[in-house]
Structures are given as structure tokens and as C-alpha cells.
MDTraj code that builds the backbone (N, CA, C; nanometers):
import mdtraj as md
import numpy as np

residues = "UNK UNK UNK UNK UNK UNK UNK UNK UNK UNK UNK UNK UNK UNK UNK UNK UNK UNK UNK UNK UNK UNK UNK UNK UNK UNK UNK UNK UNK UNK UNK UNK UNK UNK UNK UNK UNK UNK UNK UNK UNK UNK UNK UNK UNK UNK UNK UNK UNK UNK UNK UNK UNK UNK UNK UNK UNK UNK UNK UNK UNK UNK UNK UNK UNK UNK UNK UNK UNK UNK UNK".split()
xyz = np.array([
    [0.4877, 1.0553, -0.1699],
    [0.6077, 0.9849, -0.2059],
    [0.5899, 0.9304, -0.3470],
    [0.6868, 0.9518, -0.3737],
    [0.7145, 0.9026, -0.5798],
    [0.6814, 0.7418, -0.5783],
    [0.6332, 0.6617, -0.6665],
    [0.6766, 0.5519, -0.6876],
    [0.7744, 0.4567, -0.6378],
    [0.8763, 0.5577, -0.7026],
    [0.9843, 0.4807, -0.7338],
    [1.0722, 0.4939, -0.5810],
    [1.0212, 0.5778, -0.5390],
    [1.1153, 0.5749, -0.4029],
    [1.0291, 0.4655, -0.3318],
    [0.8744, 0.4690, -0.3661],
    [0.8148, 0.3510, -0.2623],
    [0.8360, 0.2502, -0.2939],
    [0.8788, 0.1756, -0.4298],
    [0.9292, 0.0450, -0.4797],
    [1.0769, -0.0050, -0.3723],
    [1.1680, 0.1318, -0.3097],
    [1.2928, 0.1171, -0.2867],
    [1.2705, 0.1066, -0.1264],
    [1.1877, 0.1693, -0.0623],
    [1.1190, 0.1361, 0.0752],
    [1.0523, -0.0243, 0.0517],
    [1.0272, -0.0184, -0.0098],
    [0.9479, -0.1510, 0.0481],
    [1.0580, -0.2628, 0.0127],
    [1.1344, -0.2580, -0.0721],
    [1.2319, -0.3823, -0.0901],
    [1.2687, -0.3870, 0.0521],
    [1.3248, -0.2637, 0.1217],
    [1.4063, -0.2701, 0.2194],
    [1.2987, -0.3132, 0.3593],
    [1.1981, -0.3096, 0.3635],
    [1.0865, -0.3761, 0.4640],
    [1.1166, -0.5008, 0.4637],
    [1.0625, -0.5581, 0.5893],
    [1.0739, -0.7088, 0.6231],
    [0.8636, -0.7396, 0.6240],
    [0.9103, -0.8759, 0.6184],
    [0.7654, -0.9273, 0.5626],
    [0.6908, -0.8443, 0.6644],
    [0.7004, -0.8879, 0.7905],
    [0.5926, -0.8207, 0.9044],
    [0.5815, -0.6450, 0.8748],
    [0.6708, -0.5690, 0.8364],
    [0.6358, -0.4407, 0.7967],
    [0.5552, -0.4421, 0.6690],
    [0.5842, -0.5205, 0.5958],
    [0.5395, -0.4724, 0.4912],
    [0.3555, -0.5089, 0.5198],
    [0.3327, -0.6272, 0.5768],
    [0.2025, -0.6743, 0.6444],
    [0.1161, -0.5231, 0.6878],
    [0.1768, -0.5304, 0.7757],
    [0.1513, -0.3563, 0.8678],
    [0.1526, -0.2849, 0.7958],
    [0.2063, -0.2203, 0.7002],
    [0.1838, -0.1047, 0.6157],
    [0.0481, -0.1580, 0.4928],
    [0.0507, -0.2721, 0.4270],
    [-0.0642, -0.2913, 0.3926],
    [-0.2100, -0.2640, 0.4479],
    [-0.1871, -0.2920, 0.6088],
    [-0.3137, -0.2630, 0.6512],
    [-0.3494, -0.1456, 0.6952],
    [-0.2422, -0.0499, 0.7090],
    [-0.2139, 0.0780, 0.7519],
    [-0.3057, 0.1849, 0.6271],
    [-0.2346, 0.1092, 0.4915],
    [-0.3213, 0.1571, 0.3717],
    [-0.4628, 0.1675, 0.3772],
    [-0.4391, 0.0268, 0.3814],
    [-0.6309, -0.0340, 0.3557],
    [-0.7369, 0.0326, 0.4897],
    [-0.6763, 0.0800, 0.5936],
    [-0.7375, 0.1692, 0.6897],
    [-0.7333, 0.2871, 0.6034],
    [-0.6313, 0.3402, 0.5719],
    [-0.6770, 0.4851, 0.4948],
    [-0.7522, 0.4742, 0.3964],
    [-0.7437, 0.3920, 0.2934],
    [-0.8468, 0.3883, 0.1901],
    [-0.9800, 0.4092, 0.2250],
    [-0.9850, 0.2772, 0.3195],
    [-1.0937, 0.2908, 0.4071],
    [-1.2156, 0.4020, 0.4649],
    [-1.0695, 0.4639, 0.5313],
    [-1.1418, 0.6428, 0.5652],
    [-1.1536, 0.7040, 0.4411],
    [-1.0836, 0.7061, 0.4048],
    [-1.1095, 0.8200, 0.2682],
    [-1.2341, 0.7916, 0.2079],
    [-1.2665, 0.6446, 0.1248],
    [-1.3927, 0.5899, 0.0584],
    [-1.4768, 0.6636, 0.1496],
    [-1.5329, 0.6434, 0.2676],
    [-1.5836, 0.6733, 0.3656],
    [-1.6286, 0.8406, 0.3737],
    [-1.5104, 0.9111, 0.3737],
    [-1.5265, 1.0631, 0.4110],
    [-1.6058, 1.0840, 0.2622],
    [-1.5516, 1.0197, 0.1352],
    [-1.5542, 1.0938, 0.0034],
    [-1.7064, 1.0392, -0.0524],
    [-1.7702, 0.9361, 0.0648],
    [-1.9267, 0.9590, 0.0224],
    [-2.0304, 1.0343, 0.0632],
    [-1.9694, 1.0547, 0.2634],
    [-2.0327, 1.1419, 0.2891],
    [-2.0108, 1.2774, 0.2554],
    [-1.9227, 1.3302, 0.1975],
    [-1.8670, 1.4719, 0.1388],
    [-1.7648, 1.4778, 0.0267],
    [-1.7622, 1.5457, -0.0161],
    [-1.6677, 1.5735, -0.1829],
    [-1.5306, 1.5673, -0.0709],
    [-1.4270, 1.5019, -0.1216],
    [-1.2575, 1.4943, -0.0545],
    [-1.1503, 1.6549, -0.1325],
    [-1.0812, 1.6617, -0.0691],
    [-1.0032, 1.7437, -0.1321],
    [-0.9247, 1.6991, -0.2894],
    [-0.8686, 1.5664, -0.2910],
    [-0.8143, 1.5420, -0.3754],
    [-0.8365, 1.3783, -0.3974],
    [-0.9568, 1.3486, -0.5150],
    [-0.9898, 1.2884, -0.5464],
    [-0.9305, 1.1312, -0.5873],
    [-0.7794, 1.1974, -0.6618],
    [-0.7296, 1.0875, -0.6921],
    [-0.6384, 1.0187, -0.6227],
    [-0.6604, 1.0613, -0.4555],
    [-0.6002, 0.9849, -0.3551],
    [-0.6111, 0.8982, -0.3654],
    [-0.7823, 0.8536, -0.3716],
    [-0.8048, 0.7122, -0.3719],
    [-0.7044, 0.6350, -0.4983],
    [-0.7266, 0.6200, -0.6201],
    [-0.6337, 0.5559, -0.7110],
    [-0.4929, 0.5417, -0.6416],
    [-0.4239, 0.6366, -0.5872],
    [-0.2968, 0.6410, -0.5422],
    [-0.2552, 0.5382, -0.4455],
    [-0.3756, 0.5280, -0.3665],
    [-0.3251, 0.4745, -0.2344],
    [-0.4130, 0.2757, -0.2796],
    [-0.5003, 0.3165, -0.3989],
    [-0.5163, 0.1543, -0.4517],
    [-0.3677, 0.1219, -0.5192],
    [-0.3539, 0.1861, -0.5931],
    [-0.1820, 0.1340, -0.6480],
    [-0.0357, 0.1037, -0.5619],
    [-0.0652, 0.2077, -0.4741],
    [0.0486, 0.1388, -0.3400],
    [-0.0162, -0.0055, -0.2644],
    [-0.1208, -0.0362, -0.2293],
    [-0.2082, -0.1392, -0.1813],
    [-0.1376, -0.2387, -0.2373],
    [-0.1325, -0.2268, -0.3981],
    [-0.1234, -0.3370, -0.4802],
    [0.0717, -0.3818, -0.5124],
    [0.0953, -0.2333, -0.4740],
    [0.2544, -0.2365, -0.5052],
    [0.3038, -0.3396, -0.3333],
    [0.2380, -0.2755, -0.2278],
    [0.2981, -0.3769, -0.0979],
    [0.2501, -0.5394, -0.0902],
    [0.1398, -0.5460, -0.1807],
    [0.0963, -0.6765, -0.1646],
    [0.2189, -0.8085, -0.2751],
    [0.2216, -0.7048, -0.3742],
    [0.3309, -0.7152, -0.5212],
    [0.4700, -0.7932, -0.3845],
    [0.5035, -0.7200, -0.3303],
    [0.6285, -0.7281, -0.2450],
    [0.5839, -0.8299, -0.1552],
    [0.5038, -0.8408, -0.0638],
    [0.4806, -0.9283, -0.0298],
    [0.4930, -1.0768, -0.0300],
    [0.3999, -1.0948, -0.1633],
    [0.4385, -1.1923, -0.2404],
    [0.5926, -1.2642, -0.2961],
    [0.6561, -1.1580, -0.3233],
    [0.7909, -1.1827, -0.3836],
    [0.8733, -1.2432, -0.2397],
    [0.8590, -1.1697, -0.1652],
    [0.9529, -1.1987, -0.0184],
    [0.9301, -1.3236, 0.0327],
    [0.7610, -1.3766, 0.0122],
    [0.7158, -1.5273, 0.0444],
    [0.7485, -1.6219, -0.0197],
    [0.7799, -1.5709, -0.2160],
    [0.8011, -1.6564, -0.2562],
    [1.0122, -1.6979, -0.2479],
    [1.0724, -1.5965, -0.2357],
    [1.2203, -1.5912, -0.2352],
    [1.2298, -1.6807, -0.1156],
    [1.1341, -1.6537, 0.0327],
    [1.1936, -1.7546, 0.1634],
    [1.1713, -1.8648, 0.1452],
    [1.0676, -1.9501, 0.0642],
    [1.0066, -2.0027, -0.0132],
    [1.1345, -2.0873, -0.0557],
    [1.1949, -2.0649, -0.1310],
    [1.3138, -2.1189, -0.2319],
    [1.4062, -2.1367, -0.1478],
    [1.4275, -2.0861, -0.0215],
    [1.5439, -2.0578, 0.0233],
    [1.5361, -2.2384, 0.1025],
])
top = md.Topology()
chain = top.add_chain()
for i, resn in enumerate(residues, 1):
    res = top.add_residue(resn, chain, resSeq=i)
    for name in ("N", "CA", "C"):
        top.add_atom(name, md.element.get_by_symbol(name[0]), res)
traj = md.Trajectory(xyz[None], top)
């Protein structure tokens, strides 16, 4: 998935999804780090990919805590 479509998914998530998909990540990262020491991975720059979504749901996160926050 593009960026920019995942910037437009995650607006539309509610805090508890977006929670869950953070950790959903951080399990895959997880495996992957994992597989890609004990053996070469197919495509290396998964890892980067799936650190930048990590950081893009946590990004959202934040924003949604701070908007209920104000409210």
C-alpha cells in the first residue's frame, strides 16, 4: 500500500484500531528482523517500510489523543 493511501486509512481508524494495527506492525517487524538474521529475506527494504508505517500509526495516534484532548 502507497503512503498516501495509508495516511487516508489511518485518519479514518479509531484510536483502538489504530493501537492494534501498531502492534500488528511491530509483530511483523518483529518476524521479519528475526527471519532476516537467521537467513537473507526476500526484500530487504521491508524492514524500512514497515519502520515508517510504525512511525506514521504512532504519528496518528498521537494526533487523535491530542484532538480528544481539546475536545
Amino acid at each position: 500500500m502507497k503512503a498516501k493511501e495509508f495516511k487516508e486509512n489511518l485518519n479514518k481508524m479509531s484510536l483502538e484500531e489504530l493501537k492494534k494495527e501498531e502492534s500488528n506492525l511491530k509483530e511483523e517487524l518483529f518476524r521479519l528482523r528475526f527471519k532476516n538474521a537467521t537467513s537473507p529475506i526476500e526484500n530487504p527494504m521491508k524492514l524500512r517500510f514497515l519502520k515508517r508505517d510504525i512511525a506514521r500509526v504512532k504519528t496518528a495516534i498521537r494526533a487523535k489523543e491530542i484532538a480528544e484532548g481539546q475536545q
